[in-house]
N, C-alpha and C positions, 0 to 999 in steps of 0.2 A: 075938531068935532069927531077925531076917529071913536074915540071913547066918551060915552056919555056918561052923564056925574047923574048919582041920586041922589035925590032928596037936599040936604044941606051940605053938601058933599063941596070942596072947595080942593080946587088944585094948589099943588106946592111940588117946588124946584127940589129935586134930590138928584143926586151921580146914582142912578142904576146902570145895569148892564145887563142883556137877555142871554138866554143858553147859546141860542145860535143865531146870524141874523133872520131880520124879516118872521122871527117866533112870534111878535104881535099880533092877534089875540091869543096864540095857543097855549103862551108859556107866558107867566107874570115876571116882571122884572124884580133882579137881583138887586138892593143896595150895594153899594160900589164904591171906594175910592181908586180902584184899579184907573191904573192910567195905558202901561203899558204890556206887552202881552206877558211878560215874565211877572207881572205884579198879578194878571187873570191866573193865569197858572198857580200860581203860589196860595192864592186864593184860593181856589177851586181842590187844591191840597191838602188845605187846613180845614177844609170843611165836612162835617162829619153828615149833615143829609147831603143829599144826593139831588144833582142839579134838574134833574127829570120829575121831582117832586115838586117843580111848580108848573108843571105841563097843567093849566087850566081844563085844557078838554079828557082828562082823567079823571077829572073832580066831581063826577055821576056816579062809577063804578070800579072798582078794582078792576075789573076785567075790561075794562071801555073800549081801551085800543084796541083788543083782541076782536073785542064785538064790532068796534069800528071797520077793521082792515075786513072781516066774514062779510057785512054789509056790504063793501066794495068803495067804503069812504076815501081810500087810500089807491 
């Protein structure tokens, strides 16, 4: 129940993989068949966005973090 579902929203089993541990809620999960860390790596190579672009708590503002860390969120 860490995450609640809306509406008709129905869960399903997929291989993701987060940026970093313990990201849950801040960064949404990656699809994944990565297994092992040379196959994350190689991944993360071929990838043309950028793994900080599913940082969820960006997703207000371009400048979020910035405003966040001045706030003293951080």
């Amino acid at each position: 129940d860490r995450y609640p579902l809306i509406n008709n929203e129905k869960p399903e089993m997929k291989k993701i993989r987060f940026r970093t541990l313990g990201c849950y809620p801040l960064t949404a999960g990656v699809e994944s068949d990565a297994i092992t860390l040379e196959q994350v790596v190689a991944e993360v190579m071929a990838v043309k966005l950028s793994e900080r672009a599913t940082r969820l708590i960006d997703g207000d503002k371009e400048d979020s973090m910035e405003k966040k860390k001045k706030e003293g969120y951080f």
